[in-house]
C-alpha positions in Angstrom: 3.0 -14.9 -30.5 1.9 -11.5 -29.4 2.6 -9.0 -31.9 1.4 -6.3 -30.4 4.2 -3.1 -29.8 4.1 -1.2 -26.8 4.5 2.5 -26.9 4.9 4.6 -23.4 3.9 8.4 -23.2 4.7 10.1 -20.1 5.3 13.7 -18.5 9.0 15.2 -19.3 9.3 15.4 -15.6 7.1 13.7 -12.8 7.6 15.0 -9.3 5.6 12.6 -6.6 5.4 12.8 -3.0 3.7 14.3 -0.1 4.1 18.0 0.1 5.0 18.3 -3.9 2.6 20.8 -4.5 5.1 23.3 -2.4 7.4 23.0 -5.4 5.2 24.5 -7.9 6.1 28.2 -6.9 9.7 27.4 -7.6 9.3 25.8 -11.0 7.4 28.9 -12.3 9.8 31.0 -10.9 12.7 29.3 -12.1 10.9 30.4 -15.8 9.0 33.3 -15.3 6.1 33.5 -18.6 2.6 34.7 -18.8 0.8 31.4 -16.8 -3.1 30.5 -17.0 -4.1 28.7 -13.7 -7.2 26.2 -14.4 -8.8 25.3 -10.5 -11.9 23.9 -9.1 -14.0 26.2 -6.9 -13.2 23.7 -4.1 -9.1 24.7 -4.9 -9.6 27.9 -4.2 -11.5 27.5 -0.5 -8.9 25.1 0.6 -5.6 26.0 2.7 -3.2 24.8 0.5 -4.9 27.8 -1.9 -4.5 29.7 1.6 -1.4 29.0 1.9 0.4 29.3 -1.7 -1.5 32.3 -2.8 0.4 35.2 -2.1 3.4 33.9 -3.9 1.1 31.7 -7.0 -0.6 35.2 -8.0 2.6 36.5 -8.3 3.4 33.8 -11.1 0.0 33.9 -12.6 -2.0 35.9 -14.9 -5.4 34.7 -13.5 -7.2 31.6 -13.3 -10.5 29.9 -14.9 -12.9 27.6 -12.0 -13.6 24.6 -14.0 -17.0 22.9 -12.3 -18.0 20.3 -15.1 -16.6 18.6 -18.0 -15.8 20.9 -20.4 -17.8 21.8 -23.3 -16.3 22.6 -26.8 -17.9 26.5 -25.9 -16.3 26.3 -22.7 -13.1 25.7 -24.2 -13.5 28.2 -27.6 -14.5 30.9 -25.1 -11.5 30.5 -23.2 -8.8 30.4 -26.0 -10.6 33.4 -27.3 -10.6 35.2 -24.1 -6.9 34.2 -23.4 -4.9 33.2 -27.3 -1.8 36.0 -27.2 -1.6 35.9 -23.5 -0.8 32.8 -22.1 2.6 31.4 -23.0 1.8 28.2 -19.8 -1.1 26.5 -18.3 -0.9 25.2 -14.7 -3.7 22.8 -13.7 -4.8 22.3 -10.0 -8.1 19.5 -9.7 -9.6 16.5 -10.4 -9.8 15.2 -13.9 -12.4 17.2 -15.6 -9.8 20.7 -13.9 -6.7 18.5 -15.8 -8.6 17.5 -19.0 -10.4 20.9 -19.2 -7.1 22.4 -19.6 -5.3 20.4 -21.7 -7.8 21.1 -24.4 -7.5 24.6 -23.3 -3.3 24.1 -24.2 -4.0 22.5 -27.7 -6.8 24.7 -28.9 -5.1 27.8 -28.0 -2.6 26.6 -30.5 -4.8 25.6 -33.2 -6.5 28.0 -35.5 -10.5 26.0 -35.6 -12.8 25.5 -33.1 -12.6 22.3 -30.5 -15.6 20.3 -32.2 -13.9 20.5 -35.3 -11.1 18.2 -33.8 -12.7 15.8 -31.3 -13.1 12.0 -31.9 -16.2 10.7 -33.2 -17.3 14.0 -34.8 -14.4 16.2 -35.7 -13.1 16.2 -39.6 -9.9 17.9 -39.0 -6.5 16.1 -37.5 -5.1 17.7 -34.1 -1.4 19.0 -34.6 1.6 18.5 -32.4 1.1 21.7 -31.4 0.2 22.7 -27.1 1.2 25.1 -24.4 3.3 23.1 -21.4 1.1 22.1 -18.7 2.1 21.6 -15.2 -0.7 19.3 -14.3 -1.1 18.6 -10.7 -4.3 16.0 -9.2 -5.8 16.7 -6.2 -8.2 13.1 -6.7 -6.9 10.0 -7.9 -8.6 8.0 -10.4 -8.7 9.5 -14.3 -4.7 9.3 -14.4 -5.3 12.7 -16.8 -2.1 13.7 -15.1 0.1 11.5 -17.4 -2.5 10.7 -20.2 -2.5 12.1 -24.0 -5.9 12.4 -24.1 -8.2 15.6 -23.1 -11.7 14.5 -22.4 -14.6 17.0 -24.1 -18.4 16.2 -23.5 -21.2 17.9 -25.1 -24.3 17.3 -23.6 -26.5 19.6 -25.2 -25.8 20.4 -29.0 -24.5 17.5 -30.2 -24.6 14.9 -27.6 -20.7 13.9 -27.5 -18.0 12.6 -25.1 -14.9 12.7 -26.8 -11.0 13.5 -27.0 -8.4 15.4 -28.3 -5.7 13.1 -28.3 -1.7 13.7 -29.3 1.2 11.9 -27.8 2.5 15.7 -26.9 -0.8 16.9 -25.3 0.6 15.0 -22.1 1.3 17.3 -19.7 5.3 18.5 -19.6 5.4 18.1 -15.7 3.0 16.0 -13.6 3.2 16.8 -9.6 1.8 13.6 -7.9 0.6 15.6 -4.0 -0.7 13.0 -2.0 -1.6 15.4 0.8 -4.3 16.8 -1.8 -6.3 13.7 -1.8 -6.6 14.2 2.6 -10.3 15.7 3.8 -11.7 14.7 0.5 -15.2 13.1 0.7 -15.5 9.4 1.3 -17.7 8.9 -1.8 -15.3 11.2 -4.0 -12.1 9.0 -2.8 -14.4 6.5 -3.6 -15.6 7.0 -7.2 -12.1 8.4 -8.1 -10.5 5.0 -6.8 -12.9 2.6 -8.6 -12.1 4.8 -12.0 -8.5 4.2 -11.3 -9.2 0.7 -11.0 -10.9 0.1 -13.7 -8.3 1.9 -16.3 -6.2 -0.6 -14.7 -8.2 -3.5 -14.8 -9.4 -3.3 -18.6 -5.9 -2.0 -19.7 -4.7 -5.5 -18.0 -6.7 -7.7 -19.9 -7.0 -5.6 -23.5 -6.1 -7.4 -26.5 -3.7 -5.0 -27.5 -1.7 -5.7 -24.6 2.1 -7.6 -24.0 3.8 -8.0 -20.8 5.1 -4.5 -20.7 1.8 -2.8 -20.2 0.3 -6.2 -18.2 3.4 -5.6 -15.8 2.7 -1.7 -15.7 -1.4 -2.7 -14.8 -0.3 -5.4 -12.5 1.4 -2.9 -10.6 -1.0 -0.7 -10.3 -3.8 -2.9 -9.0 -1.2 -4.0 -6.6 -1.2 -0.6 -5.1 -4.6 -0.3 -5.7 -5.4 -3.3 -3.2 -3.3 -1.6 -0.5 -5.3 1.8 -0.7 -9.1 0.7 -1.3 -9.9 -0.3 2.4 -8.0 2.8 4.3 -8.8 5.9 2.0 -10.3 8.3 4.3 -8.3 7.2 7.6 -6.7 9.8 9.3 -3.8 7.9 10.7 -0.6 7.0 8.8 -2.2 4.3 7.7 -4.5 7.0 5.5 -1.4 8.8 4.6 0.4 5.5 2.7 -3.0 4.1 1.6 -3.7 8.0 -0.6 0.1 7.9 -1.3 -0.4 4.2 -2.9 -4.0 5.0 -4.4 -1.8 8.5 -6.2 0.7 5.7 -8.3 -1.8 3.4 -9.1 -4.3 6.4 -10.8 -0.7 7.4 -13.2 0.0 4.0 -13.2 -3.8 3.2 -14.6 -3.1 6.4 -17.1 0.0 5.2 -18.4 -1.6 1.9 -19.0 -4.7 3.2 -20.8 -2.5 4.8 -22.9 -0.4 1.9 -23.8 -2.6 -0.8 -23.9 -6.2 0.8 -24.5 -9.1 -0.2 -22.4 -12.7 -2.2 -23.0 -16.3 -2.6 -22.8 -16.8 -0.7 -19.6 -15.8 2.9 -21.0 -17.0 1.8 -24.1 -20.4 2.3 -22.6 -19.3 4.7 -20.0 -18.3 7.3 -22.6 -21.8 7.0 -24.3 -23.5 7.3 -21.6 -21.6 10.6 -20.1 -22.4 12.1 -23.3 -26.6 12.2 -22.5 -26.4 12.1 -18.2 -24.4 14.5 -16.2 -23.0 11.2 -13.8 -19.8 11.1 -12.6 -17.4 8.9 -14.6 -16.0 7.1 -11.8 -19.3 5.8 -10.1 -20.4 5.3 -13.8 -17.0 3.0 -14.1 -17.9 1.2 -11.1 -21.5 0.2 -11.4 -20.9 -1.5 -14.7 -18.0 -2.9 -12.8 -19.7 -5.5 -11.2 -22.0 -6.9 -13.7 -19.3 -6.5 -15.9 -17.4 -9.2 -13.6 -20.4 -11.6 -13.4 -20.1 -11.5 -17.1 -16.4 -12.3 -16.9 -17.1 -14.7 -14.2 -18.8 -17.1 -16.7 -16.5 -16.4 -20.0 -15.8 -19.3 -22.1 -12.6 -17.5 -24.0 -9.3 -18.9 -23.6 -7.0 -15.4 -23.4 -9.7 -13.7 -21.3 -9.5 -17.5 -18.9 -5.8 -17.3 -18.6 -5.6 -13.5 -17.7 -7.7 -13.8 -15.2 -6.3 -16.7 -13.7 -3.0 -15.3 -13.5 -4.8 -11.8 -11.7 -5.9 -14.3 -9.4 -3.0 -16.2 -8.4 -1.4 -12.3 -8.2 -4.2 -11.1 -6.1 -5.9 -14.1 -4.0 -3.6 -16.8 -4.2 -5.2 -20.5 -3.1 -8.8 -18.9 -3.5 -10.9 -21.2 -5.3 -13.7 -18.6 -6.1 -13.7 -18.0 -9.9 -11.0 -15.0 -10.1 -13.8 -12.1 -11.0 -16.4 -13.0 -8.6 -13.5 -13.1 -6.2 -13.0 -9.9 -7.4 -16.2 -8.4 -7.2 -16.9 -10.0 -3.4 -13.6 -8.1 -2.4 -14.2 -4.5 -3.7 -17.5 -4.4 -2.1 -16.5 -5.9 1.3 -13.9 -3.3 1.8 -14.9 -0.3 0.0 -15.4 3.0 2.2 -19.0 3.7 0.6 -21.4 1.3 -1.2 -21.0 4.1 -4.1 -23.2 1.4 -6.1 -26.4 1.6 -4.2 -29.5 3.6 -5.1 -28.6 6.4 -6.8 -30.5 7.8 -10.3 -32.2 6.3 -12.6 -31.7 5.6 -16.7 -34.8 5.4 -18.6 -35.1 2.4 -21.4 -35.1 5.3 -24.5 -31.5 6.0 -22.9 -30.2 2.5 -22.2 -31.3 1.9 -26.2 -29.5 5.2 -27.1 -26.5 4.1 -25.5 -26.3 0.6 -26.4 -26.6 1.8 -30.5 -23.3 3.6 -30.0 -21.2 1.9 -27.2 -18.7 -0.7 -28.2 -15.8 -2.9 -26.7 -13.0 -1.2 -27.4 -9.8 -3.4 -26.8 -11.4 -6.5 -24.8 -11.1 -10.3 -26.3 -14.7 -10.5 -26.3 -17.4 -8.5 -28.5 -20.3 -7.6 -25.9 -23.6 -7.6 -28.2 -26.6 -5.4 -27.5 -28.3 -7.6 -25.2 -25.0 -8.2 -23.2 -24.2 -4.5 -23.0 -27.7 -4.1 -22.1 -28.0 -6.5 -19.0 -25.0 -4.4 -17.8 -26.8 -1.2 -17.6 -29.9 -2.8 -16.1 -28.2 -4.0 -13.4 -25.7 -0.6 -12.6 -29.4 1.3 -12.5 -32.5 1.5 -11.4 -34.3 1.9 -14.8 -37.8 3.8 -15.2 
């Protein structure tokens, strides 16, 4: 019997479809207060930025570029440039734009700095305390849209990737634009998709799941099978494929909230605390190995799971379920993001390993396991 209890966190109000973004102007206006705009560089030489500027900087007090993963002295030097002038954050980007300012909303509200509230090194409990946050994606992949978590790395003092995590830090209103996902780079739709995929994927077979969350996963991989081959087409074909690739990345936050996910971020997140590497790729290269792995696992839950994804996914395929799997996301993937790329030194693969874990999968991956992962995502030397 599964014991396990289900909670769902999601945005007050979710707005999704093509051309949302054009109700963002209205929504401030409708409740005019001293706004913060977070952006990416890239926002801000794009025509939609073009286009809605006039009327935005009308609503907005001024905006912070985001170009990394925020640091905790990214985020302290922007609550103490902005605390008693912000009343609402609006964030426009990919997931480090989203994540960057929902810390930003939290520790504007909190009296510490951010490193004393992180995960992992922190001693002091966040409070239920944030600005609203109209959090709009313009990738699809991290699901920060509709997650509780805000991601914080630290890659030079104390060697930390980390959260501040509240069920109210998810953002009051989540516009879902898939026309902001159109002209991006093959190899960013890429990355951003696999991450997306893999939030789904380990949510989908965590031990802390039940059918509610499986259900919620299943969905989203569903969607995520539709998008993978036709992200960067130009046809309508492109346009349903970015509109189906959008659900699945909340669908793959929703369900990494609920249900947790595993081995593959348990490494992931060690190893974006020591190499500036996009998550996503990161996500993806220990995909595959990851599914070799899987391919040959001799336990029972983590069998039936992914006989069921099977039957769901490639019905009347004989192929074990994960090396199915793996065969498919490389055959119709838009870049071969897994090829070449940097390299990982053995000191590093050590230094990860010692602190990586499996998080919410059936299976406990030991060192050596974990190990023959990272060896074969990268080229070590």
């Amino acid at each position: 019997m599964n014991e396990n209890l289900i909670a769902l966190y999601s945005n007050q109000q979710t707005l999704f479809g093509r051309g949302g973004i054009n109700q963002l102007v209205p929504l401030l206006a409708e409740n005019p207060q001293p706004t913060l705009l977070f952006c990416g560089r890239s926002f801000l030489n794009s025509a939609v930025w073009a286009r809605l500027a006039p009327a935005l900087n009308a609503q907005i007090l001024g905006y912070e570029i985001v170009s990394h993963e925020a640091s905790p002295d990214d985020i302290d030097g922007w609550v103490t440039r902005w605390r008693g002038h912000v009343d609402r954050v609006v964030a426009i980007g990919g997931g480090s734009v989203l994540d960057a300012a929902k810390a930003f909303s939290a520790m504007i509200q909190h009296p510490l700095n951010t490193a004393r509230y992180l995960e992992k090194v922190g001693d002091t409990p966040v409070q239920a305390v944030t600005l609203p946050l109209i959090a709009i994606p313009t990738t699809a992949g991290t699901g920060s849209e509709v997650t509780q978590n805000a991601v914080v790395t630290d890659q030079q003092h104390i060697r930390v990737k980390a959260s501040l995590r509240h069920p109210v830090f998810v953002p009051h209103i989540a516009i879902l634009d898939p026309d902001l996902l159109s002209g991006a780079p093959d190899r960013v739709l890429a990355t951003c998709g696999i991450d997306a995929f893999t939030h789904l994927f380990e949510a989908y077979l965590s031990r802390k799941g039940n059918l509610f969350s499986r259900q919620q996963a299943l969905s989203g991989l569903q969607l995520f099978f539709r998008a993978w081959p036709h992200l960067n087409r130009t046809d309508s074909t492109g346009d349903d494929a970015r509109e189906a690739m959008m659900m699945a990345s909340w669908l793959g936050g929703l369900s990494l909230s609920s249900a947790g996910l595993g081995v593959i971020h348990g490494i992931a997140g060690e190893l974006g605390a020591i190499k500036p590497f996009h998550h996503g790729e990161v996500c993806g290269r220990l995909l595959f190995p990851f599914l070799d792995q899987l391919a040959e696992t001799g336990h029972p839950e983590q069998q039936r799971l992914m006989a069921e994804l099977g039957e769901q996914l490639f019905p009347g395929d004989p192929t074990p379920p994960a090396l199915a799997l793996k065969a498919w996301l490389q055959q119709h993937a838009i870049v071969p993001f897994w090829q070449g790329g940097p390299t990982v030194s053995p000191e590093e693969v050590d230094w990860v390993v010692s602190r990586a874990n499996s998080k919410n999968g059936w299976v406990e991956y030991d060192a050596s396991a974990m190990t023959a992962m990272m060896t074969a995502a990268w080229r070590i030397a």
